[in-house]
CHARMM-style PDB file with segment names, atoms N, HN, CA, C and O in Angstrom:
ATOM      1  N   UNK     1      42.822  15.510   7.531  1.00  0.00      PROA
ATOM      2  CA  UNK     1      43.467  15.333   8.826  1.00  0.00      PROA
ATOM      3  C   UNK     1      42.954  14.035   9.448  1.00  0.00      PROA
ATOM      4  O   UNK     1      41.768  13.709   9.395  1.00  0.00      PROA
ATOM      5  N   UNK     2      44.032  13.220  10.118  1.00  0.00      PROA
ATOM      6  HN  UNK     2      44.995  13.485  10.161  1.00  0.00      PROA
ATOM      7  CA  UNK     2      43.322  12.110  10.529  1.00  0.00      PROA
ATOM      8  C   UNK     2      42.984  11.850  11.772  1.00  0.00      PROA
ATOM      9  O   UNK     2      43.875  11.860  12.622  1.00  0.00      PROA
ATOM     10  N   UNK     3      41.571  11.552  12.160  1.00  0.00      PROA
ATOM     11  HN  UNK     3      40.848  11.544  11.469  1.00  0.00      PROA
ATOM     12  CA  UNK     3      40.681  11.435  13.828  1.00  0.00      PROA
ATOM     13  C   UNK     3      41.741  10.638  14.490  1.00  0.00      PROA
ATOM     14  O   UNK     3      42.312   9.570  14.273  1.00  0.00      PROA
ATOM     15  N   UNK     4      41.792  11.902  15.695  1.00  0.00      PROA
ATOM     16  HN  UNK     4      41.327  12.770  15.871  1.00  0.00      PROA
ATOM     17  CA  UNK     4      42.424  11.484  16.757  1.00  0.00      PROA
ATOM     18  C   UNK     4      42.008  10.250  17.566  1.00  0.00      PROA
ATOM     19  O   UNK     4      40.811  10.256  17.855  1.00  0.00      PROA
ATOM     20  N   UNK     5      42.600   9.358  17.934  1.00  0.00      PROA
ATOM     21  HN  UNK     5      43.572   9.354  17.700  1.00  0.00      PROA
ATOM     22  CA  UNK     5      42.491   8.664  18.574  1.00  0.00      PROA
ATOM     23  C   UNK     5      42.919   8.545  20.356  1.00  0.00      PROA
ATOM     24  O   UNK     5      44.083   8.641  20.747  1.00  0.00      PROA
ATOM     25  N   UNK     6      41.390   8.260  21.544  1.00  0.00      PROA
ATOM     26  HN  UNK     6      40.445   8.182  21.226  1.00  0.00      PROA
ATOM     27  CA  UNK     6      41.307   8.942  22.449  1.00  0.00      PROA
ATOM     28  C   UNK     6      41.655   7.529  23.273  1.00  0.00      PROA
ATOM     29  O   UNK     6      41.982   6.477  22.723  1.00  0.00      PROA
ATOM     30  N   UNK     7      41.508   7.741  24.763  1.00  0.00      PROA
ATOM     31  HN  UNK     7      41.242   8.596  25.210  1.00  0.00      PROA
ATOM     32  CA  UNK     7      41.598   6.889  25.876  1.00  0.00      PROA
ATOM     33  C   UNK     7      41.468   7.748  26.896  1.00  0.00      PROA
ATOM     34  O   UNK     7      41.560   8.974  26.949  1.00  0.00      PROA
ATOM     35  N   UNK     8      41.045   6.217  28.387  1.00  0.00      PROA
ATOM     36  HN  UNK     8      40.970   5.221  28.344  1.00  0.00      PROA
ATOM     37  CA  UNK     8      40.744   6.933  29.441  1.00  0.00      PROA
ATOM     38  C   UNK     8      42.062   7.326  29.975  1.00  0.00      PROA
ATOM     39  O   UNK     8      43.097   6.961  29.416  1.00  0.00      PROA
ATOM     40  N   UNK     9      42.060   8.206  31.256  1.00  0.00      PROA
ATOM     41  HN  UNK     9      41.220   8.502  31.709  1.00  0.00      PROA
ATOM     42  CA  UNK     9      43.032   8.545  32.059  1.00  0.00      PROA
ATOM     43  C   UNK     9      43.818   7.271  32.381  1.00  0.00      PROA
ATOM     44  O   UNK     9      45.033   7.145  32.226  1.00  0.00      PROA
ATOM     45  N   UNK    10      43.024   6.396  32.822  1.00  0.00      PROA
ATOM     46  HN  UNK    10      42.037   6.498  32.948  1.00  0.00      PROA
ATOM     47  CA  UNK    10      43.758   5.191  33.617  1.00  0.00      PROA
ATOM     48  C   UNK    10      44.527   4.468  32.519  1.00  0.00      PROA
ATOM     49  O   UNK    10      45.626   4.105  32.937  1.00  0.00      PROA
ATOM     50  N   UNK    11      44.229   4.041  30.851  1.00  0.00      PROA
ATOM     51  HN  UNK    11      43.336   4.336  30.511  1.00  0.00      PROA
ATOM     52  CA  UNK    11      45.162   3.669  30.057  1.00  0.00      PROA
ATOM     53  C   UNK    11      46.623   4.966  29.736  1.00  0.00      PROA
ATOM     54  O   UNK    11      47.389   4.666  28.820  1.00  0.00      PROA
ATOM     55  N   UNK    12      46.862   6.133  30.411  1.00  0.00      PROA
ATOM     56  HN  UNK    12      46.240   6.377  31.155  1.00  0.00      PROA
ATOM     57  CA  UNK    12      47.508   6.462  30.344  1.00  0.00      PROA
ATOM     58  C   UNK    12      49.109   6.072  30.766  1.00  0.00      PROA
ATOM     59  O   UNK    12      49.327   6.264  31.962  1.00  0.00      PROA
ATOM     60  N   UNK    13      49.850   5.743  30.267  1.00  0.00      PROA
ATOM     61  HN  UNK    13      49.672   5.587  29.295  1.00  0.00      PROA
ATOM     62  CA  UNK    13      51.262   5.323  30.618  1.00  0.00      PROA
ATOM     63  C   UNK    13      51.984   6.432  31.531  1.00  0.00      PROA
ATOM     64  O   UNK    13      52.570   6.166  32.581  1.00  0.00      PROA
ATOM     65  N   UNK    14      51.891   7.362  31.128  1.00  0.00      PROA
ATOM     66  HN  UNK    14      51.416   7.579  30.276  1.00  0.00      PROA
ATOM     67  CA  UNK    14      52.513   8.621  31.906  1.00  0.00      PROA
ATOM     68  C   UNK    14      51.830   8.923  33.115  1.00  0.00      PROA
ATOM     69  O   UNK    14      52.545   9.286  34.050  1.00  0.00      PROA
ATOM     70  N   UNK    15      50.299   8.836  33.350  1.00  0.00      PROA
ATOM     71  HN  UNK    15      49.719   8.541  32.591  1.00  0.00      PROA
ATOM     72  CA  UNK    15      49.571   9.385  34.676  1.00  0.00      PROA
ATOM     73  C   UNK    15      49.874   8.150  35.441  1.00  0.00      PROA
ATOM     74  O   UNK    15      50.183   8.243  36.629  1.00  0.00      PROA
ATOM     75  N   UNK    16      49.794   6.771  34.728  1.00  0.00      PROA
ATOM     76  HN  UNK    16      49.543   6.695  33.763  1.00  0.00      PROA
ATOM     77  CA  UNK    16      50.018   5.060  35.425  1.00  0.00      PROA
ATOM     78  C   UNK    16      51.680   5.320  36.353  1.00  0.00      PROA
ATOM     79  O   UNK    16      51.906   4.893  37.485  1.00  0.00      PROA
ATOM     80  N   UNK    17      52.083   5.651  35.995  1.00  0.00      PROA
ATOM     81  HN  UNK    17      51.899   5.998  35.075  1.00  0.00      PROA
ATOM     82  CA  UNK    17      54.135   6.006  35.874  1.00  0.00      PROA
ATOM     83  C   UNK    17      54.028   7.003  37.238  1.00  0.00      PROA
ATOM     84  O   UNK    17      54.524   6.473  38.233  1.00  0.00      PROA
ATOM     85  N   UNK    18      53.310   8.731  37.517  1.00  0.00      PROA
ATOM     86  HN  UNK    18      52.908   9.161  36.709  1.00  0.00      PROA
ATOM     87  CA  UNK    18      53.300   9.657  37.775  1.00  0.00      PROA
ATOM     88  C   UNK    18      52.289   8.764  39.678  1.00  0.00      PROA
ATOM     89  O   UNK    18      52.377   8.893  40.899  1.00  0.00      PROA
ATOM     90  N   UNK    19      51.688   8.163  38.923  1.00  0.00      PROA
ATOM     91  HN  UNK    19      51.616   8.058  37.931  1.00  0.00      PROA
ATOM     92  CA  UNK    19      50.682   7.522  40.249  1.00  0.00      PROA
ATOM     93  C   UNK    19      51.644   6.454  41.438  1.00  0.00      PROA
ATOM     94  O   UNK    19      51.734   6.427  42.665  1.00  0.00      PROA
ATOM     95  N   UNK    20      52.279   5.622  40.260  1.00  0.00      PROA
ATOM     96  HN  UNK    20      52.206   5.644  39.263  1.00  0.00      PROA
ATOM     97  CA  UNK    20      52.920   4.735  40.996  1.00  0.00      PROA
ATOM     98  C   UNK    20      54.268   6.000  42.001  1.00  0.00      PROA
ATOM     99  O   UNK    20      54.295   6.249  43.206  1.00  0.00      PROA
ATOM    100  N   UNK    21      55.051   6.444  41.051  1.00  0.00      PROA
ATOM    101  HN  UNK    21      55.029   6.242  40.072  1.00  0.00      PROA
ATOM    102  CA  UNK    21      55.795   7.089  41.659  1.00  0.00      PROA
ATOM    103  C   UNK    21      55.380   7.475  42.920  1.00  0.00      PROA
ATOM    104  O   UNK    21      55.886   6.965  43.919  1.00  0.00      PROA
ATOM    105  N   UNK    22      54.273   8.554  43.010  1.00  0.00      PROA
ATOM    106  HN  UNK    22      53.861   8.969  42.198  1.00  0.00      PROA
ATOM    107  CA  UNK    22      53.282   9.384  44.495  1.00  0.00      PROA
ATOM    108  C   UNK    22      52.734   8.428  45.149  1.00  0.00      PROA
ATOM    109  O   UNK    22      52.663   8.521  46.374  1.00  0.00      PROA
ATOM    110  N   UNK    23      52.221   7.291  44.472  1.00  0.00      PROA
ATOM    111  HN  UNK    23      52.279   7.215  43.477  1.00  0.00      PROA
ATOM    112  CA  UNK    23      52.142   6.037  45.776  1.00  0.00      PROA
ATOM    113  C   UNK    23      53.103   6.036  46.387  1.00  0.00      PROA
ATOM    114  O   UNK    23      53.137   6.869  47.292  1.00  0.00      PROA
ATOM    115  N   UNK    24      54.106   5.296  46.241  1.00  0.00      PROA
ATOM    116  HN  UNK    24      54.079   4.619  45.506  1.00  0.00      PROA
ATOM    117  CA  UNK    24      55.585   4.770  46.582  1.00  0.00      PROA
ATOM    118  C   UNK    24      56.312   6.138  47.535  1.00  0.00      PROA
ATOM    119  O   UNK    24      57.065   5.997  48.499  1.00  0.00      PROA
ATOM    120  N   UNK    25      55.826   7.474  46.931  1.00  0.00      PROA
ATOM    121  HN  UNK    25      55.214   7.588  46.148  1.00  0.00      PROA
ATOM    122  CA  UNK    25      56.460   8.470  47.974  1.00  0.00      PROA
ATOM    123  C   UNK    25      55.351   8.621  49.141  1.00  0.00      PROA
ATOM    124  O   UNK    25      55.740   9.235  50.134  1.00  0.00      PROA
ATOM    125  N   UNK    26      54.380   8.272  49.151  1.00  0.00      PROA
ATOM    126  HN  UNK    26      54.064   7.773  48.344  1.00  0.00      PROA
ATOM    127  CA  UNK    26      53.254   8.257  49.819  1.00  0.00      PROA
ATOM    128  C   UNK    26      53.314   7.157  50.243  1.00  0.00      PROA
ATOM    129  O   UNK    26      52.534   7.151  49.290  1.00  0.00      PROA
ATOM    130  N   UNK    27      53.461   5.776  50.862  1.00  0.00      PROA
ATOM    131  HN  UNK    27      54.094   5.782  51.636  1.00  0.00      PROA
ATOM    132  CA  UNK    27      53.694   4.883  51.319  1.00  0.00      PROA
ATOM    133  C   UNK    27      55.197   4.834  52.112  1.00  0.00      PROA
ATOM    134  O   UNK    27      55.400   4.282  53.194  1.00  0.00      PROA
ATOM    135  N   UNK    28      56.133   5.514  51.336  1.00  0.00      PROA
ATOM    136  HN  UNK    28      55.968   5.962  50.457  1.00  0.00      PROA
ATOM    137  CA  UNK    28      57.240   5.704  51.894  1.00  0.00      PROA
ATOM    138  C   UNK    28      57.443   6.231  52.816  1.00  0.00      PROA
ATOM    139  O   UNK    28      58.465   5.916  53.427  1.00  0.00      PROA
ATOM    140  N   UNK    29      56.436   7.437  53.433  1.00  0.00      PROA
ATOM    141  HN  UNK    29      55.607   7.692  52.937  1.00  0.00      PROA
ATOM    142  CA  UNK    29      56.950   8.642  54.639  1.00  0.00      PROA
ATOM    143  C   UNK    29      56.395   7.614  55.771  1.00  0.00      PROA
ATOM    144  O   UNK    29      57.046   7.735  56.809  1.00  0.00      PROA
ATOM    145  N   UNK    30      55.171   6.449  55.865  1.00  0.00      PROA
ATOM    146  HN  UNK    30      54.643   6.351  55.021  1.00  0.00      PROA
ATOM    147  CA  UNK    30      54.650   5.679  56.820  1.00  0.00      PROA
ATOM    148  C   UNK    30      55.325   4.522  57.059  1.00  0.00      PROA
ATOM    149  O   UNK    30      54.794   3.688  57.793  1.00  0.00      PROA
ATOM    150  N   UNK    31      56.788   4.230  56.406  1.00  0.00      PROA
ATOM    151  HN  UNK    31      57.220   4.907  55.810  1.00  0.00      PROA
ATOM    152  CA  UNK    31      57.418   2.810  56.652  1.00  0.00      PROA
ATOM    153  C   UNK    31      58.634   3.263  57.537  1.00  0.00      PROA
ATOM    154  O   UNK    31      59.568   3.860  57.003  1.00  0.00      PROA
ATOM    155  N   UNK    32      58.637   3.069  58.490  1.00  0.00      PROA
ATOM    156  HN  UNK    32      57.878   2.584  58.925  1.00  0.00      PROA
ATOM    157  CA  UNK    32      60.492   3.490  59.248  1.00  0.00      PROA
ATOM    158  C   UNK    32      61.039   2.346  58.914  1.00  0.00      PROA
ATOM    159  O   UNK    32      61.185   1.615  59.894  1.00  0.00      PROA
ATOM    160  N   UNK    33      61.464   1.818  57.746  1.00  0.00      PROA
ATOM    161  HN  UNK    33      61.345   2.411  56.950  1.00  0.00      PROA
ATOM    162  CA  UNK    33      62.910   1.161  57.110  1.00  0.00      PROA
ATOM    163  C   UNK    33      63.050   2.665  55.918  1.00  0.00      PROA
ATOM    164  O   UNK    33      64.053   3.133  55.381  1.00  0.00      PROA
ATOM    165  N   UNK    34      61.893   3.005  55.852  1.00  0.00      PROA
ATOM    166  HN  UNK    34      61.077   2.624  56.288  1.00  0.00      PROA
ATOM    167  CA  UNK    34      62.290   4.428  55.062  1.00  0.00      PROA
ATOM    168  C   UNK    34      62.932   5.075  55.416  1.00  0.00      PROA
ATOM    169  O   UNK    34      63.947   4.836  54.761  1.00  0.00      PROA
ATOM    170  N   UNK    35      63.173   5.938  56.145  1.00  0.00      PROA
ATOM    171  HN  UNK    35      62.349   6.132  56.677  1.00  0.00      PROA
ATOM    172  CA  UNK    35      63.422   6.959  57.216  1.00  0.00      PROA
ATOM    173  C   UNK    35      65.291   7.547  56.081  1.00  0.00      PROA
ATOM    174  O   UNK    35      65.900   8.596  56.295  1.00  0.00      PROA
ATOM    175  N   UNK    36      65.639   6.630  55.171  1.00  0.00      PROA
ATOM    176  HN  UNK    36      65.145   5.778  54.998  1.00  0.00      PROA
ATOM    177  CA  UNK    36      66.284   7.285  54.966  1.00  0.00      PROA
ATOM    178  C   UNK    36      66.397   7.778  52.901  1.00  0.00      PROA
ATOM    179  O   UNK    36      67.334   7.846  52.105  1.00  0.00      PROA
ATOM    180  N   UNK    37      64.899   8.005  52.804  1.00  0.00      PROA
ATOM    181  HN  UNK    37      64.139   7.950  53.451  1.00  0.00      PROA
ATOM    182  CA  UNK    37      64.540   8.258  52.039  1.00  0.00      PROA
ATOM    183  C   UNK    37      64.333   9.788  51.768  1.00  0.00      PROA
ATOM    184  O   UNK    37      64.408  10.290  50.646  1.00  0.00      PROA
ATOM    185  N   UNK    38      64.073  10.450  52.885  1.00  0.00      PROA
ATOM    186  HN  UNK    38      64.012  10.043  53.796  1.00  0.00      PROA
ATOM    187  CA  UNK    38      63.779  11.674  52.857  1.00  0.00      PROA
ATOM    188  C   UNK    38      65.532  12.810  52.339  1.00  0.00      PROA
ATOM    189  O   UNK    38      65.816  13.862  51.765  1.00  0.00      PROA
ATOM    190  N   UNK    39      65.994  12.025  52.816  1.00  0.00      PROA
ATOM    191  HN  UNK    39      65.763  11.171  53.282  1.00  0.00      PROA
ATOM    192  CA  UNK    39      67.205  12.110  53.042  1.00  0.00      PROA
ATOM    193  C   UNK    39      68.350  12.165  51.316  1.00  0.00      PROA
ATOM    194  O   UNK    39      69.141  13.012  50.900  1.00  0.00      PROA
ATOM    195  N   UNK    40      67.869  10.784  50.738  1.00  0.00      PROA
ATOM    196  HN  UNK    40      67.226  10.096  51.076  1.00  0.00      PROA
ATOM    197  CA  UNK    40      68.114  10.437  49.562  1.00  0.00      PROA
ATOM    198  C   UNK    40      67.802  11.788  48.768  1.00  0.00      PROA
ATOM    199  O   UNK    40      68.552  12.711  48.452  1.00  0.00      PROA
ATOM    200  N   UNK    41      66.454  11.589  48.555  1.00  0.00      PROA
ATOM    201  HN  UNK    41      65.844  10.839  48.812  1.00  0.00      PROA
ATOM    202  CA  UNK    41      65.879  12.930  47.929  1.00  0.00      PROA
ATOM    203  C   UNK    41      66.558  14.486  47.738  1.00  0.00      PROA
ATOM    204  O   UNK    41      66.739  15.191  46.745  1.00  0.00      PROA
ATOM    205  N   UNK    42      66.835  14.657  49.154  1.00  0.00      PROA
ATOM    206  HN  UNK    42      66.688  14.084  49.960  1.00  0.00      PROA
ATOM    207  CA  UNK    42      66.966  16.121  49.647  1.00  0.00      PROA
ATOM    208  C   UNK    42      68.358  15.939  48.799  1.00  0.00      PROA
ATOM    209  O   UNK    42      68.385  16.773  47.893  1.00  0.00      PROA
ATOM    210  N   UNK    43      69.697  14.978  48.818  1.00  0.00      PROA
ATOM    211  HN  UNK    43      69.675  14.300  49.554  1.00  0.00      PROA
ATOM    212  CA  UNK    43      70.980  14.450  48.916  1.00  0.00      PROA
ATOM    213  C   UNK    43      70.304  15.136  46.964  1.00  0.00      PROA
ATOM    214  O   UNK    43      70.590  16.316  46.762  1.00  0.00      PROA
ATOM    215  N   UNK    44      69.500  14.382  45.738  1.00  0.00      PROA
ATOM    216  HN  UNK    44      69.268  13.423  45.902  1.00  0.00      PROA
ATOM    217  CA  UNK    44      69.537  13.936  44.289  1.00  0.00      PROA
ATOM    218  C   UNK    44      68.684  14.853  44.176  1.00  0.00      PROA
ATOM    219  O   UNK    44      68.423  14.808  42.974  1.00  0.00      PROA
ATOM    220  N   UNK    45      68.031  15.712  44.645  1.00  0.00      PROA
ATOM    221  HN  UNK    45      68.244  15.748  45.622  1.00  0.00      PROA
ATOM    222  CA  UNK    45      66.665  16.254  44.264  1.00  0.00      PROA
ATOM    223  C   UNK    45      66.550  16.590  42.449  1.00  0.00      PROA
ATOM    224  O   UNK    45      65.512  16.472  41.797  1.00  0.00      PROA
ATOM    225  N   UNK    46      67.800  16.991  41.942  1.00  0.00      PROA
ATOM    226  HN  UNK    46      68.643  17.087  42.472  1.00  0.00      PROA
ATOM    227  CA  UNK    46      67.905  18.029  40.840  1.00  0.00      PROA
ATOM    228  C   UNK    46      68.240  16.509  39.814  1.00  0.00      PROA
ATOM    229  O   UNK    46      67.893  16.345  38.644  1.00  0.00      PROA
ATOM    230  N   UNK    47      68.844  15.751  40.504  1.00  0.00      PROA
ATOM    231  HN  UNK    47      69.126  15.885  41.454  1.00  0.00      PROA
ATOM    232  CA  UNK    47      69.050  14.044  39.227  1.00  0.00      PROA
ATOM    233  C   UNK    47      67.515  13.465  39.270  1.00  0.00      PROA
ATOM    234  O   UNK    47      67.093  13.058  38.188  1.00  0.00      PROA
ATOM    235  N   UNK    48      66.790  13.397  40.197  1.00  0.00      PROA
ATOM    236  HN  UNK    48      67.134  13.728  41.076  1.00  0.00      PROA
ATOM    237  CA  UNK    48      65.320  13.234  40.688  1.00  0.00      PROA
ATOM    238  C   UNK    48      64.711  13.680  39.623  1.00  0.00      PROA
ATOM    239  O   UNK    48      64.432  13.019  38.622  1.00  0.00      PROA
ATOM    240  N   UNK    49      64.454  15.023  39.855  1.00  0.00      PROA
ATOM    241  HN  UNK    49      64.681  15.560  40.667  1.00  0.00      PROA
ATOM    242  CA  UNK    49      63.740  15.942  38.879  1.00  0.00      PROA
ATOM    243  C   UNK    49      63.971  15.949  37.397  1.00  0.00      PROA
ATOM    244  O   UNK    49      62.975  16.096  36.687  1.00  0.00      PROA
ATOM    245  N   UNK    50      65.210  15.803  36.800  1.00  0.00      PROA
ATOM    246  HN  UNK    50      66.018  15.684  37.377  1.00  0.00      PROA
ATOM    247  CA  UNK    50      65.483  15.662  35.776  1.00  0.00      PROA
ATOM    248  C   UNK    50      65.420  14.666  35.178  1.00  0.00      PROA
ATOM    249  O   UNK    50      65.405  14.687  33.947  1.00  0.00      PROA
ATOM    250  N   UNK    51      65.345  13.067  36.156  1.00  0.00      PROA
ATOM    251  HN  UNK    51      65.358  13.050  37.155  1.00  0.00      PROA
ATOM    252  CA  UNK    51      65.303  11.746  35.075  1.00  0.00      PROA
ATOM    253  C   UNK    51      63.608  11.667  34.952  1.00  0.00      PROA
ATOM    254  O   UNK    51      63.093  11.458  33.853  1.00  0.00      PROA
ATOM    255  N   UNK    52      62.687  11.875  36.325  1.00  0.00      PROA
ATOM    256  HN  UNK    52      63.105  12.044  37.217  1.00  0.00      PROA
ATOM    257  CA  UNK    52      61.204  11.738  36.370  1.00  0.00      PROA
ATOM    258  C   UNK    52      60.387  12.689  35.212  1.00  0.00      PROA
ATOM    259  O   UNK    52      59.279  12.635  34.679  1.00  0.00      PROA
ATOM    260  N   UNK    53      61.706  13.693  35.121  1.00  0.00      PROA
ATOM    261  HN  UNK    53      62.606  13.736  35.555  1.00  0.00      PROA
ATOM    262  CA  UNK    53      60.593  15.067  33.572  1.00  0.00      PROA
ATOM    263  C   UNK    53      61.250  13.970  32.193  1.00  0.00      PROA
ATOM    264  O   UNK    53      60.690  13.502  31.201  1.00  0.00      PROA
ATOM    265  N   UNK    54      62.352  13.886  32.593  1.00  0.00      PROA
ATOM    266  HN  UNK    54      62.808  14.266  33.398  1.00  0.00      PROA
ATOM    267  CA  UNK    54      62.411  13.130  31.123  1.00  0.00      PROA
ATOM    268  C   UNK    54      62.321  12.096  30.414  1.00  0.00      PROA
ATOM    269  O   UNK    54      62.553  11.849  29.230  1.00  0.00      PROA
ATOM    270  N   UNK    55      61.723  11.155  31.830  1.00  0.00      PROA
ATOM    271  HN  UNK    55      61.535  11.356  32.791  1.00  0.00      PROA
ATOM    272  CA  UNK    55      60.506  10.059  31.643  1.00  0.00      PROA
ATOM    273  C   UNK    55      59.504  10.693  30.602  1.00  0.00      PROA
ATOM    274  O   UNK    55      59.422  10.557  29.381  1.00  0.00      PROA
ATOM    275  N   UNK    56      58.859  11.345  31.398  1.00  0.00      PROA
ATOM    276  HN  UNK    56      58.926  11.456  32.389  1.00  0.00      PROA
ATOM    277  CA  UNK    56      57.451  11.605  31.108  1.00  0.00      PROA
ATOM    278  C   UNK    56      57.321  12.622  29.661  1.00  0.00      PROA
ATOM    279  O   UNK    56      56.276  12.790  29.033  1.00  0.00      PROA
ATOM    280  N   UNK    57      58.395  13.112  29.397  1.00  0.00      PROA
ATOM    281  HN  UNK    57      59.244  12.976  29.908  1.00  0.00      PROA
ATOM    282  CA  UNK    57      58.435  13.434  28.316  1.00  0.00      PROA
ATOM    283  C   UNK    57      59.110  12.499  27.155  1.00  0.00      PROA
ATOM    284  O   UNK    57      59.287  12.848  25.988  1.00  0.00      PROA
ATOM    285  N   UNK    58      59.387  11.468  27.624  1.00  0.00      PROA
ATOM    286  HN  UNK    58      59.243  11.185  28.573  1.00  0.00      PROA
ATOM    287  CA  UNK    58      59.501   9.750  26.807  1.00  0.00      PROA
ATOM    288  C   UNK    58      58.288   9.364  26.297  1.00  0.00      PROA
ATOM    289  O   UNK    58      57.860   9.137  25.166  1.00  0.00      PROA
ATOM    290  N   UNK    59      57.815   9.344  27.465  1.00  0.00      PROA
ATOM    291  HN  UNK    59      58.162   9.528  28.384  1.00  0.00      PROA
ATOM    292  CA  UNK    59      56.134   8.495  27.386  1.00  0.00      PROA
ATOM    293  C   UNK    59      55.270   9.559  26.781  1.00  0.00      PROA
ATOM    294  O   UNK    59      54.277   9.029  26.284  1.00  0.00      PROA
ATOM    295  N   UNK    60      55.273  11.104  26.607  1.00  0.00      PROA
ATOM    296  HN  UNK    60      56.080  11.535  27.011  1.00  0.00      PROA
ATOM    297  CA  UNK    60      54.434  11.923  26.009  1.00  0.00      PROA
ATOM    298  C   UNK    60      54.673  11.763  24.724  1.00  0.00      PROA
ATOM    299  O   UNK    60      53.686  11.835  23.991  1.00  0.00      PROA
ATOM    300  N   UNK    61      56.093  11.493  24.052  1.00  0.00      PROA
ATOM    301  HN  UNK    61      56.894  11.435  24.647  1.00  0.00      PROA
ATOM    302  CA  UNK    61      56.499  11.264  23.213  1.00  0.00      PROA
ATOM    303  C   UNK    61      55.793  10.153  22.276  1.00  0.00      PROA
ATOM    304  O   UNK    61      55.080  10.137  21.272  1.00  0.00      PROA
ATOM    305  N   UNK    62      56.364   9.274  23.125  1.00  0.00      PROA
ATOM    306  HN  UNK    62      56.943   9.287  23.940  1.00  0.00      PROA
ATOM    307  CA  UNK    62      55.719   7.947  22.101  1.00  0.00      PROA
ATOM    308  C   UNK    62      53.817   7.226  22.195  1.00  0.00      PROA
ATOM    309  O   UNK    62      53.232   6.192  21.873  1.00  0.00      PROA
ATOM    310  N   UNK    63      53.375   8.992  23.051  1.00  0.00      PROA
ATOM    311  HN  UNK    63      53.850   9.832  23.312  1.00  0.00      PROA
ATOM    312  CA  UNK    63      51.787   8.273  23.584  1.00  0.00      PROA
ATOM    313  C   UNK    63      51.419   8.908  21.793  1.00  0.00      PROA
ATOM    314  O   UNK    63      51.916   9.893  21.248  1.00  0.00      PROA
ATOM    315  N   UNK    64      50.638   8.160  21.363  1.00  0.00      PROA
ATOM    316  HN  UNK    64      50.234   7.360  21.806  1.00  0.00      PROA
ATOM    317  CA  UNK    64      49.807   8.641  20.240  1.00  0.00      PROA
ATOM    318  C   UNK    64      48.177   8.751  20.450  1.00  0.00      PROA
ATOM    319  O   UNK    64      47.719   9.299  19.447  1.00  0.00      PROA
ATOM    320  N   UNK    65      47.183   8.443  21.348  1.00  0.00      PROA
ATOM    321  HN  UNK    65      47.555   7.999  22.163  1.00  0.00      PROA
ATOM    322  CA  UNK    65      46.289   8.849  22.061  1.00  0.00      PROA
ATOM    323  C   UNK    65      46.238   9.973  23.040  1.00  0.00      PROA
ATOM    324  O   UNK    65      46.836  10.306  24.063  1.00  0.00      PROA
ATOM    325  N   UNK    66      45.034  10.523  22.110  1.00  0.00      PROA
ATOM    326  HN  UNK    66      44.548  10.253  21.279  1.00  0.00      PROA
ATOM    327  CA  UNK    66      44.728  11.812  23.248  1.00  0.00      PROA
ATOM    328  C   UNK    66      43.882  11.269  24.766  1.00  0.00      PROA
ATOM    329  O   UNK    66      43.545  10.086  24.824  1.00  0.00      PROA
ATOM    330  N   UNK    67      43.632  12.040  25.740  1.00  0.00      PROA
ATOM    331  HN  UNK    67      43.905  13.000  25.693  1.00  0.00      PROA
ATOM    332  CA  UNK    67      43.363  11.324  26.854  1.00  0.00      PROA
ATOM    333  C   UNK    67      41.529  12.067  26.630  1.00  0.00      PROA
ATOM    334  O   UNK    67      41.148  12.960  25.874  1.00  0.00      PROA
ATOM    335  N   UNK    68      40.882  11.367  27.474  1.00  0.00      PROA
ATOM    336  HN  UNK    68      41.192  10.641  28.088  1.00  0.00      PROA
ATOM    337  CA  UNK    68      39.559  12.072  27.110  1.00  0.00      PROA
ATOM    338  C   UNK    68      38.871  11.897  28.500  1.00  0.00      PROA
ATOM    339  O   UNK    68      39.171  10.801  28.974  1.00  0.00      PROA
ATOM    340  N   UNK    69      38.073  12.598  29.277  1.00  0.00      PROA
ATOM    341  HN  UNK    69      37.829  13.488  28.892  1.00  0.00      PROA
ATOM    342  CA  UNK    69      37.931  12.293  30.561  1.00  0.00      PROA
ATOM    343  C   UNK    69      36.071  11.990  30.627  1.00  0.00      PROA
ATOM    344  O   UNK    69      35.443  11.764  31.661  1.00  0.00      PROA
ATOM    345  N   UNK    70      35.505  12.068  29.251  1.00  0.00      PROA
ATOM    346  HN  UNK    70      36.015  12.252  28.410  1.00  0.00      PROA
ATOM    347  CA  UNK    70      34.330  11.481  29.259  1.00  0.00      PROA
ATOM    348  C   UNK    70      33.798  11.301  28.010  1.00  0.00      PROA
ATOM    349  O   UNK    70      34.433  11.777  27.068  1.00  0.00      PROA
ATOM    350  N   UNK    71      32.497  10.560  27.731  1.00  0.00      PROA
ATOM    351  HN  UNK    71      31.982  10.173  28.496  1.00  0.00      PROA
ATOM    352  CA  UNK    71      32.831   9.731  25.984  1.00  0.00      PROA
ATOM    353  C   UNK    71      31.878  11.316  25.206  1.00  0.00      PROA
ATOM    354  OT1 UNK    71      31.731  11.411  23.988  1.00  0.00      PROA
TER     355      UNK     71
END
């Protein structure tokens, strides 16, 4: 069997992807040019949910490193 090959959290593509996203919604509720973001959301929630899972199951896909959270 051949040794897995590891990395930290932060070289992760999917948690990097998952962070930016929750920034950006987290920066978003404090900007009023936002204000009609909340809105957007509530309007796509289920196109939302379905393109952001099947991102991340893109990027789980093609990650070939396991993640390791200490050496």
């Amino acid at each position: 069997m051949p040794e897995v090959q590891t990395k930290y959290p932060w070289q992760s593509k999917t948690i990097l992807l998952n962070g930016v996203i929750a920034l950006a919604g987290f920066v978003a509720m404090f900007l009023p040019q936002a204000s009609v973001v909340p809105a957007f959301i509530q309007a796509h929630a289920e196109a939302i949910g379905l393109f952001w899972g099947v991102l991340n199951i893109v990027l789980r896909a093609v990650t070939k490193d396991a993640i390791v959270l200490k050496d």
